[in-house]
N, C-alpha and C positions, 0 to 999 in steps of 0.2 A: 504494500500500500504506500503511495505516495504522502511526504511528510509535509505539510501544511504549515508554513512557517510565519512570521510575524514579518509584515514586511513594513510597518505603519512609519517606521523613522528610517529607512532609504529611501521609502518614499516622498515623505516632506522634504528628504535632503534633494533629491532631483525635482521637487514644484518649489524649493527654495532658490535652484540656480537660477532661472530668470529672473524671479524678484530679487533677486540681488541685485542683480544690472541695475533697479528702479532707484537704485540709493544713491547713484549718481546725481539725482536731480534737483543739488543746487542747493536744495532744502525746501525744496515744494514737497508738499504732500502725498505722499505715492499710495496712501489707505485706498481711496477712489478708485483706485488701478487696481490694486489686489484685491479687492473686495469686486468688482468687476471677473479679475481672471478667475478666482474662485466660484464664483456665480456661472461662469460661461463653461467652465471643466465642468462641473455639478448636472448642468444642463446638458452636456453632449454626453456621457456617461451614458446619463440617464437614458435619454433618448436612445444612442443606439441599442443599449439593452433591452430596453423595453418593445422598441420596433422588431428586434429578432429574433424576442421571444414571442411576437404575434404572429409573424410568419415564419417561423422555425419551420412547419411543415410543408413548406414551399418545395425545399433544397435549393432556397437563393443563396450563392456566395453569399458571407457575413459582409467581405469587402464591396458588394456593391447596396447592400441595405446601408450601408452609414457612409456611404461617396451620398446615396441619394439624399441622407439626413443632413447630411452638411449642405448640398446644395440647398433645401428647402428653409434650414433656420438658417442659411448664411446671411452676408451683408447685403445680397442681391437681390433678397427676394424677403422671408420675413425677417431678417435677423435686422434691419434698417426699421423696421416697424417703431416710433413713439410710443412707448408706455410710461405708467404713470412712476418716475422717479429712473427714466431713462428716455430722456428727451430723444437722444438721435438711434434709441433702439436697443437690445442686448448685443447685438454682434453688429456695434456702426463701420460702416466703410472709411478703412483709413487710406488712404490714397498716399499721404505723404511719404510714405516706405518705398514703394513700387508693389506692394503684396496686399489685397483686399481686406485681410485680417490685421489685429494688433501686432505688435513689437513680441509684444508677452506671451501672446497664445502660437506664432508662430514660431516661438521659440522652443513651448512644450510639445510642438508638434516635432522641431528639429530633434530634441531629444529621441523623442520616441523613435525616430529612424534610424535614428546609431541604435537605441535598443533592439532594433527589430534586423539592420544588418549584422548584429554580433552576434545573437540568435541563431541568422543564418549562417554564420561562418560555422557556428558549434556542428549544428546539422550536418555541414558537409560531408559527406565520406570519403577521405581521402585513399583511403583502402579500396573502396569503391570504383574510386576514381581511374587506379590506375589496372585496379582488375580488367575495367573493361576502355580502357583510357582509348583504345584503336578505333573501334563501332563510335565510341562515344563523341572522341575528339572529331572525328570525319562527321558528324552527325552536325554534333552541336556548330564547328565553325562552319558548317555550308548553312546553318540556319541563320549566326551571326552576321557571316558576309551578306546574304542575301536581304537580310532583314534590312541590314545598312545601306544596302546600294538603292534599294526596293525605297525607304522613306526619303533618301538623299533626292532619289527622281520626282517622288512627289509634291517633296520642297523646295525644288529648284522649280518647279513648272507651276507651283502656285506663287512665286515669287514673280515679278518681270524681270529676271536678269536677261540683259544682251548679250546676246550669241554668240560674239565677241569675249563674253565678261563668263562664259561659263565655270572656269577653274575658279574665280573668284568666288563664285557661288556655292562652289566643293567646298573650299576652305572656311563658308560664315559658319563664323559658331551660332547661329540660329538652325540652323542644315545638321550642323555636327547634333547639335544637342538632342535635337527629336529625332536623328537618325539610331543615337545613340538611347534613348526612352526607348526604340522599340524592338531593340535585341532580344533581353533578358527574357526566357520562358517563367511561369510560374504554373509550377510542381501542383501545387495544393487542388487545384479545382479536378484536375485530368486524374489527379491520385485517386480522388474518390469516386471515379467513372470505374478505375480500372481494376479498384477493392471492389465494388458492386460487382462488377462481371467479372469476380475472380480472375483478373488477366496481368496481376501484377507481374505475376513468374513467368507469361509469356517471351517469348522472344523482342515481340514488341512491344512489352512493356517496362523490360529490363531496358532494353535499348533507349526509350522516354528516358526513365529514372537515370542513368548514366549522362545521358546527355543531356537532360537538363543542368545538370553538377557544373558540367563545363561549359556548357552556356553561362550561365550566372557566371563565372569566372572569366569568359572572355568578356562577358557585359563588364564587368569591373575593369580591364586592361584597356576595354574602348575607352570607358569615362578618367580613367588614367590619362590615356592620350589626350583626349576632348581638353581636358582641365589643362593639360600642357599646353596647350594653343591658346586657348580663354588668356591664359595666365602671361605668356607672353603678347597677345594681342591686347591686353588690358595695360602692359607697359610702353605700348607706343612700339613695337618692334615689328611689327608687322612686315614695313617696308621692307625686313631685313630677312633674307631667306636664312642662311644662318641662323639666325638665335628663337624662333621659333621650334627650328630642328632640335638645337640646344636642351630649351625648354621643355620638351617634350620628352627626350633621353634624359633630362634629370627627373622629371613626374614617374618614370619609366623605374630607372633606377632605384627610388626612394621607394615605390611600392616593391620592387624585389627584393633588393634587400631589409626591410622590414620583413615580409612572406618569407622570404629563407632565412633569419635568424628566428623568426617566431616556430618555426617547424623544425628546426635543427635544435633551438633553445626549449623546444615545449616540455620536456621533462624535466629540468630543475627549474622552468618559471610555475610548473605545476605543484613540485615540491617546497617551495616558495611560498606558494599560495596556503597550500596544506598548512601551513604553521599557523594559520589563525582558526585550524582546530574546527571553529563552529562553523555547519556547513552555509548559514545565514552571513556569516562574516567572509565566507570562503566565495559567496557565488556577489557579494558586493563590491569586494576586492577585485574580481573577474570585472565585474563591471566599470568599477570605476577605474581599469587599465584601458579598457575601450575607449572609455570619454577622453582619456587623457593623451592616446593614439591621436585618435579622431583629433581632438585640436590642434594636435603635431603635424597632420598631415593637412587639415585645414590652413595652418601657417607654411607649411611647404606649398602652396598651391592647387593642392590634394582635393578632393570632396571627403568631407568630413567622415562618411559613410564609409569610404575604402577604408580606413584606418580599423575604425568598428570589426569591418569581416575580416580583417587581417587580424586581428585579438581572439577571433570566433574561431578564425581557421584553426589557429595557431594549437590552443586548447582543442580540438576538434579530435586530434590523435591522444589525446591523455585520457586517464579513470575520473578528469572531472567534470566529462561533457555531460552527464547526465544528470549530474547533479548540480550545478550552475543553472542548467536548462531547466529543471524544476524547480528549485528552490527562486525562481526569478519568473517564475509561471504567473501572480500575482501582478509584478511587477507589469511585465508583458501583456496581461489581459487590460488592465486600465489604458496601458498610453496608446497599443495598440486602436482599438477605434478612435482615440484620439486622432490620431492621424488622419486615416482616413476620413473623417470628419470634416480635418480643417481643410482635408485636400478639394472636399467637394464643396465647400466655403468658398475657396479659390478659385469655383467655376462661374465666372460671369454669363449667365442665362442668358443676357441678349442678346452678347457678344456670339455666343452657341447660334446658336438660334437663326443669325442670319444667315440669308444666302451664301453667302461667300465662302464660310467658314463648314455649314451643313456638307458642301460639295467637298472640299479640303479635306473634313473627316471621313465623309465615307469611300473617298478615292483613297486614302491611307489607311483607313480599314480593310477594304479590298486586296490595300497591294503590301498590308502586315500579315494578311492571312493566305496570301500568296506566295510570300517571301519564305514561310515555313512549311508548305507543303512541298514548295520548291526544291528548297535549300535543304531543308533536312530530309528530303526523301527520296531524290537523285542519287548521294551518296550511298542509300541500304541499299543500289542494286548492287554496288562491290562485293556488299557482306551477305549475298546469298536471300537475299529478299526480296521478292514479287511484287508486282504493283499493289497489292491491297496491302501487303506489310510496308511498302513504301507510303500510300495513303494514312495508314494508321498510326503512324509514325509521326509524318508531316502536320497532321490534324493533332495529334496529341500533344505538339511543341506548340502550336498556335497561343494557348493563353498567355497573356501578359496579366502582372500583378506587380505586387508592393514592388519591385525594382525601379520598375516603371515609371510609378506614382513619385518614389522618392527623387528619382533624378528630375522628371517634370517640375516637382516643388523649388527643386535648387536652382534650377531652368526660371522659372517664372520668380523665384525671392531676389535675384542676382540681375533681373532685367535682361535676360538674352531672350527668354521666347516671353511672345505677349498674350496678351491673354486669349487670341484667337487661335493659336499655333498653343497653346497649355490647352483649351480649350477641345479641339481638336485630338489632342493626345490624348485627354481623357477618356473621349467618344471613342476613340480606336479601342483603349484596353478594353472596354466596355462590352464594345462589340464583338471582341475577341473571347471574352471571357464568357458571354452568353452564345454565341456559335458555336463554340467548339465541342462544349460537351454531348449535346446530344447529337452530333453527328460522330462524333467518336465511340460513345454508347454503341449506334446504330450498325460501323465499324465492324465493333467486337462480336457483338451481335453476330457473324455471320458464322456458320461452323468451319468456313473454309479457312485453310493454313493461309498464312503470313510471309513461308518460306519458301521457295523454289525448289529447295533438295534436302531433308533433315537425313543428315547423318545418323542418328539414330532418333526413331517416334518415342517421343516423349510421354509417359501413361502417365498422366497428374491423378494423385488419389488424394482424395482429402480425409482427414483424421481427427476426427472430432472428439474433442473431449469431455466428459459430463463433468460439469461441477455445478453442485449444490446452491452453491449462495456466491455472491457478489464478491464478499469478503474473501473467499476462498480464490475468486479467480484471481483477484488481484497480486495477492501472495503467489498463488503455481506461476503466474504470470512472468513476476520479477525474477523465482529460481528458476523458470524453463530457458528464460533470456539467459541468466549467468550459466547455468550448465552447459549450453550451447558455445558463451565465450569460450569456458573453459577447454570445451573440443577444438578451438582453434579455428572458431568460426567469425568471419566478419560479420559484423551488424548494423546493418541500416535502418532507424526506427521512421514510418512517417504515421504522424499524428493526424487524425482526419478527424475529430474533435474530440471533446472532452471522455468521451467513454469506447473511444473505436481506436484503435490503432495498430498499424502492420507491419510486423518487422521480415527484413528480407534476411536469411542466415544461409552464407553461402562459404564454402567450404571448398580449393580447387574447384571441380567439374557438379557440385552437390550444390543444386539452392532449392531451399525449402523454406517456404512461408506460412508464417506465423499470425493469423488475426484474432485481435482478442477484442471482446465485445463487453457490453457492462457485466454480465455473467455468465459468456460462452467467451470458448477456446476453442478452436479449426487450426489443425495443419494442412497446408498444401506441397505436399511434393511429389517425387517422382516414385513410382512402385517399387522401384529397388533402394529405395531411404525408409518406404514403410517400417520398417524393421528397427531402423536408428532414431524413429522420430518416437515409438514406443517405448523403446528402451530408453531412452535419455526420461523421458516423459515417465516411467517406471521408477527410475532409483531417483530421479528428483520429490516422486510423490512419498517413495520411502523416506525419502530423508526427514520429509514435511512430515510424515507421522512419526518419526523417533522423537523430532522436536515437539507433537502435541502430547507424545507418551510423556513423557516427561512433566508436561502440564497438568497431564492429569491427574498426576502424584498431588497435584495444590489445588486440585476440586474436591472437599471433602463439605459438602451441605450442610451436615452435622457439626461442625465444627466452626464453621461460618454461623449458626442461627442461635448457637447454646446462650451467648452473651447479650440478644436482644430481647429477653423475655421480658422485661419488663420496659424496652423501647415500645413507644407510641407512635406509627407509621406517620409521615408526612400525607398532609390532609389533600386530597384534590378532588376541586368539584366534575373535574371529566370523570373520574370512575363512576358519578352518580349515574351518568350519563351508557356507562357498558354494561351496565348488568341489568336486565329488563325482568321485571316481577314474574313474568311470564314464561323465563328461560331457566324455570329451577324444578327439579324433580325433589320433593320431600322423601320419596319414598323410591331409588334406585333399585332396579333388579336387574344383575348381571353375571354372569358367569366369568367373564373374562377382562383383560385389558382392553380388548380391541373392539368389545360387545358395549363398554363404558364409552370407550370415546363415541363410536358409533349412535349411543342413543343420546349422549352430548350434544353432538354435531346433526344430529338429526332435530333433536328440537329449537335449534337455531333458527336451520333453514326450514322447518314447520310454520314459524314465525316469519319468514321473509329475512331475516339476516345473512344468509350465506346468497350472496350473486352467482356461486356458482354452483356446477354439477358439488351435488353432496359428499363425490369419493373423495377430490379433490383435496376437502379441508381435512377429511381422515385418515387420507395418505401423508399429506404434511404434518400433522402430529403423530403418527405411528412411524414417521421418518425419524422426529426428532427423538421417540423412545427408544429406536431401536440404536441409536448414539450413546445414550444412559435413561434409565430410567428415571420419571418424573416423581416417584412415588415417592415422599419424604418418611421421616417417623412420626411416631404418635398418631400413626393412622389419617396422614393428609397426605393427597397427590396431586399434584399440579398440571397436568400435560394443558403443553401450550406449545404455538408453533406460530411463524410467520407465512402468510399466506395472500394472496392476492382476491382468494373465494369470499374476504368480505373486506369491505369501503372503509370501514373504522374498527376501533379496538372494542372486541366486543367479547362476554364472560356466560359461564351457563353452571350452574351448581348443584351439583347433585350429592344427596344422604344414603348412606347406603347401613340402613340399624346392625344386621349382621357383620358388615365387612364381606370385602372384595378382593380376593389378590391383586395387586398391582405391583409385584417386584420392589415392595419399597426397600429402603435400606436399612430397617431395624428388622426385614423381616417379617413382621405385622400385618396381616389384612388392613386395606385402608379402607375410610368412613366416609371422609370428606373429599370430594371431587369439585375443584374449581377450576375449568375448561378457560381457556385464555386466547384468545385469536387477534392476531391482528395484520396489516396490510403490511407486504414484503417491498413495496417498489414505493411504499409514504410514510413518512416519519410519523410516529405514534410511540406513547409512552409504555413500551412492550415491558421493558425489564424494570421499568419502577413499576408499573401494577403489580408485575410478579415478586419483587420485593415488601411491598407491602403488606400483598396477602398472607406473604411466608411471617413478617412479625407480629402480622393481628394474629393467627393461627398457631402461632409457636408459646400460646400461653396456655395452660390446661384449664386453665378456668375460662377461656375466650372458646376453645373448644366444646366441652362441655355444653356451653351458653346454647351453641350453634347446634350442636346434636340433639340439645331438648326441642328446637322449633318443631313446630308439628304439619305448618303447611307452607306456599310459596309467600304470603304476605311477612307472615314471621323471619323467613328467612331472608328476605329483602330489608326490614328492618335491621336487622343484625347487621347486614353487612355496609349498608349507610349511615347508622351509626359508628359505625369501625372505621369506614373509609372517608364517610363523607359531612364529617363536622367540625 
C-alpha cells in the first residue's frame, strides 16, 4: 500500500516562492495580491475537480476538462466579469506582462511545469530505452523530423514571407517555436486505449511505448536548440552566422553535460539524498534539486523545464524513482490542473475564433496528424511491419500533451508566439488528443497481425489472479513488482489513474504484463512464461502468509477484551440507525454455523435490506469465518463481513436459549448472535460497530440483561440503550 505523506509545509514553501517576489514592492501592500492568488488557486482546484468528477464517466482526458475550465473562468471570457469587491473580475486581464494572467499565478503555473517535467524525467526508462533504442530511435526521430518540417510548412505559408526571404522564415523563432510544440508525443491518452485492448505487449504497442521515451527526449534536444537561437537572436547576433552557431553548441553542450554527469553521478547523488533518512525529506530534497537545475539552466539560456527532466532523468536509474514519485503524488495532483488551467486562461476566444486563425489551426492539425503517421510509420516497414502495424503505430504517436502545452506557455510568456499562433497550438493538441484514440481503438480492434513475418506466433495467455479484498491487492501488488526486480527484470510502470496501472516486466526475449486494478491482478504473457508468472506469483504469496502467520500469533480476542469490562462503548447515533426492531429473532433455531448466518441474512433481505441475491451476503460472511472464527467466549459470536449486497451498515440479532455451536474460542455453545454487514466499495463505520458491541457484551451482567428479553421490542431496547445514548 502506498504511504500517504504530509505534504502541507512543501507545499506553502513552493505557493511561498512567488509571493516572495511581491516583497519587492517598494513597501506597497502586497495583502491584495495574495489574498487574490489565494482566492484564484482555491477556485481552479476546485473547479477542475469538481468538473471531473461530473464527467468522470465520459473517459475525457483530465487535461482537456481543465484547458476547457481555464478557458471559460479565464480573463476572456468570465474570469473579466465585475463582482461585488472585485471591480475588474476574479481573473482580470493583465496585459502589461505580455501573458493574459497575473505575475503571481503565472508563476505557480511555471512551477508546476518543472514539477510535472521532473516527474517525467523519473518515469523515463532508461533500461527501456536502450533495450529497444533501434525500433524506437528510427520511430521516434522520423516522427520528430517530420512533425518539424510538417509545422515549419504550415508557419511559413501562414506567415507572408517573400520567396526571396524563405531561409529567413526557417530561422524565426516564431516557426522554430511551434514547430518545436509539436514534436513531443504524449504517452498517457494512447496508454489507456492500449491497456483497454490488452495491446500493450503487442509489437505495436511496445514499439508506441519505446518511442515515445525518445520522442520526448528529442522534443527536449529540439527546445535545447530553439533556446540557442532565441538566446543569441535576443543578443542582437543574428547578423552574425557565427555566434548563433556558437550559441546553440553551448545550449547543446550545457544540456549534455548536465545529462551525463546526472547518469554517471546518479548513484552517490542518490546516496546523498538517502541521508535525510525521511522519505518526505528524501522526495523534497529531489525536488528542490530540480528547481534549482531548472534556474541554472534558465540562467544559461536553457528553458527552465530541460533542467527539471535532466534531475528526473538522472534519478530515473536509482531505488529512488518510486519513491520521490509517490511521496510527491500530493504535490503533483494540486499544481498539476493548475497548469492546465492557466494554460486555457491563456487562450484568447476571439483571437481562436477568427477566420484566420480557425484555418491556421486546423491546417496544423491536419498536417501534426500527418506528420506522425508519416514519420513514424514509414520507418516500421524496416522492422518487419505491414501497413496496418505501420498505421497503428503512426496513429498511436499522434497525441500531443503536457510537453506541448508547457513549451506553448514559454512560447506565449516570452513574447515569440502570439496569441493566434498559442492559440492555434492549443487547437492542434486538442484535436490531436481527441482523434486519435478512437481511431487507434478501432486499429487494435482488428484480429489481423501488425507484422509481415513473426519469427515465432506469439500465444499471449492471460493469468489472473483472485484476490479477496482491495487491501490485499495492493500489498501482492508491490511484492509481485519486487520479486520480478529481483529476477532481473526491467520495469516500466505507466499509471492510467489513481487505481489502474501497468507495469511492462521484461526480461532478455521474456515480456510479461502486469495490470492491476483496485482489487484485481491479470498477467499477460506469452504461454511459455505461464509457468514463471505462477511461480514467482506462488513463493511471493508464500512469503505474504509466513509474514500474516506470524500476525497471527498477536490476534488473541481474549486477551484484547478481558480489560474492557467495565469500559462504556463510545456512543453513536448511526448504530441507532443499523439495527431495525424488525431484524431480531428472540427465539433462534439452528443446527449449525452456516444454518445461523443463513437465517440472519435471510431476514435482512425478508425486510428489503440486502440489494442483492441472498447467497451473496452468506458467502461473504462464511468467507470471513472460514479465515477465523467469529464466535467469541461467554457465549457471543459476531460474524460480520464487508459486502456490496447492502447500501449501509446494517445488524440482525439473534437468541438462541439453548446455545448453538459456532467454533467459539472458549469452546462454548454460543447464545448471542449479532450479524454485522456493511458496504465493501463505501466507507462505513464496520470495525467501530464491531468494537463496540464486543464491550457492551463482554460484561456478564450486560449479557444476562440481553438473554432475559423475551421479544424483538425488548431486545431493541437493550441495544439503544447500550449503543445509542
Amino acid at each position: 500500500m502506498k504511504k500517504r505523506l504530509s505534504v502541507s509545509k512543501p507545499l506553502l514553501f513552493l505557493l511561498a516562492v512567488p509571493l516572495a517576489a511581491l516583497a519587492d514592492g517598494g513597501g506597497e501592500d502586497v495583502s491584495p495580491i495574495m489574498a487574490r492568488l489565494v482566492l484564484q488557486l482555491g477556485i481552479i482546484v476546485l473547479a477542475a475537480r469538481i468538473a471531473g468528477l461530473l464527467i468522470q464517466k465520459v473517459k475525457v482526458p483530465s487535461v482537456l476538462i481543465e484547458l476547457g475550465i481555464g478557458v471559460i473562468i479565464g480573463p476572456h471570457l468570465l474570469g473579466a466579469t465585475p463582482l461585488p469587491g472585485f471591480r475588474e473580475g476574479i481573473f482580470p486581464l493583465a496585459s502589461e506582462t505580455g501573458i493574459p494572467v497575473s505575475t503571481e499565478l503565472y508563476a505557480i503555473a511555471t512551477i508546476a511545469s518543472i514539477i510535472m517535467l521532473f516527474s517525467a524525467g523519473l518515469e523515463t526508462d532508461l533500461a527501456l530505452l536502450l533495450r529497444f533504442s533501434l525500433t524506437g530511435l528510427a520511430v521516434g526521430t522520423g516522427g520528430v523530423i517530420a512533425s518539424f518540417c510538417f509545422a515549419s510548412f504550415v508557419a511559413i505559408n501562414f506567415f507572408p514571407w517573400p520567396a526571396d526571404k524563405l531561409c529567413a522564415g526557417l530561422s524565426d523563432p516564431r516557426v522554430l517555436f511551434l514547430a518545436v510544440m509539436c514534436v513531443s508525443t504524449s504517452l498517457g491518452i494512447v496508454a489507456r486505449i492500449l491497456s483497454e485492448k490488452r495491446k500493450m505487449d503487442s509489437p505495436e504497442g511496445v514499439t508506441i511505448l519505446a518511442s515515445a521515451v525518445i520522442d520526448d527526449m528529442l522534443g527536449i534536444v529540439a527546445l535545447t536548440v530553439v533556446t540557442g537561437i532565441m538566446g543569441a537572436a535576443a543578443a542582437g547576433l543574428g547578423g552574425q552566422s557565427a555566434h548563433p552557431v556558437l550559441n546553440v553548441g553551448k545550449s547543446i553542450t550545457v544540456w549534455l553535460l548536465f545529462t551525463a554527469l546526472g547518469i554517471l553521478f546518479a548513484g552517490q547523488l542518490a546516496r546523498a539524498i538517502k541521508k535525510f533518512k525521511s522519505v518526505t525529506y528524501i522526495s523534497i530534497v529531489a525536488l528542490g534539486l530540480a528547481l534549482i537545475l531548472a534556474g541554472i539552466f534558465q540562467m544559461a539560456g536553457l528553458a527552465m523545464i530541460i533542467g527539471a527532466y535532466v534531475v528526473g532523468l538522472s534519478l530515473s536509474k536509482t531505488d529512488l524513482t518510486d519513491t520521490v514519485r509517490d511521496a510527491l503524488e500530493v504535490i503533483t495532483s494540486f499544481f498539476v490542473p493548475v497548469f492546465f488551467v492557466v494554460m486555457g486562461m491563456m487562450v484568447d476566444v476571439h483571437a481562436v475564433l477568427s477566420k484566420e486563425v480557425l484555418i491556421f489551426g486546423a491546417a496544423l492539425s491536419l498536417a501534426m496528424i500527418a506528420s506522425k503517421v508519416i514519420g513514424c510509420g514509414l520507418p516500421t516497414f524496416f522492422f518487419n511491419f505491414n501497413r496496418l502495424g505501420a498505421l497503428r503505430i503512426g496513429m498511436g504517436m499522434v497525441p500531443r500533451g503536457e510537453v506541448s502545452f508547457i513549451i506553448a506557455g514559454i512560447g506565449l510568456s516570452s513574447g515569440v508566439l502570439s496569441q493566434s499562433m498559442f492559440g492555434a497550438g492549443v487547437m492542434m493538441v486538442l484535436a490531436c488528443a481527441i482523434v486519435s484514440p478512437p481511431i487507434v481503438s478501432t486499429l487494435f480492434s482488428s484480429p489481423k497481425k501488425g507484422v509481415r513475418k513473426e519469427l515465432y506466433v506469439r500465444q499471449t495467455v492471460s493469468t489472473p489472479i483472485a484476490v479477496p479484498t482491495h487491501e490485499l491487492t495492493g500489498l501482492l501488488e508491490l511484492r509481485l513488482v519486487q520479486a520480478f526486480r529481483s529476477e532481473g527484470f526491467f520495469i516500466h510502470a505507466i499509471s492510467l489513474d489513481s487505481h489502474n496501472t501497468v507495469y511492462h516486466l521484461r526480461k532478455n526475449a521474456i515480456h510479461i504484463t502486469l495490470h492491476s486494478g483496485y482489487s484485481s491482478l491479470e498477467f499477460e504473457s506469452d504461454k511459455k512464461d505461464v509457468i514463471l508468472v505462477k511461480a514467482i506469483t506462488h513463493e511471493t504469496l508464500l512469503h505474504i502468509n509466513n509474514a500474516v502467520t506470524g500476525v497471527k500469533d498477536l490476534i488473541k480476542p481474549e486477551k484484547m477484551l478481558e480489560d474492557v469490562t467495565d469500559s462504556k462503548p463510545r456512543t453513536d447515533s448511526k448504530f441507532k440507525e443499523a439495527l431495525s426492531p424488525f431484524c431480531i429473532i428472540p427465539s433462534l433455531k439452528a443446527s449449525s454455523k452456516q444454518e445461523v448466518v443463513e437465517k440472519l441474512v435471510g431476514m435482512l433481505h425478508e425486510h428489503g435490506l440486502i440489494n442483492k441475491e441472498h447467497d451473496d451476503a452468506v458467502t461473504a460472511v462464511m468467507e470471513r469465518e472460514a479465515s477465523m472464527s467469529t464466535g467469541m467466549q461467554h457465549g457471543v459470536a459476531m460474524p460480520h463481513a464487508r459486502t456490496d449486497a447492502v447500501d449501509q451498515i446494517t445488524l440482525a440479532v439473534g437468541l438462541s436459549r439453548t446455545g448453538i455451536n459456532f467454533d467459539s474460542l472458549d469452546g462454548e455453545p454460543s447464545k448471542i448472535f449479532v450479524l454485522i454487514l456493511s458496504p465493501e466499495s463505501t466507507e462505513s463505520p464496520h470495525i467501530q460497530v464491531l468494537a463496540n458491541i464486543s464491550a457492551l457484551l463482554n460484561s456478564e451482567e450486560m449479557r444476562n440483561k440481553l438473554l432475559a428479553c423475551n421479544n424483538q421490542e425488548e431486545i431493541h431496547k437493550f441495544f439503544m440503550g447500550g449503543l445509542g445514548n
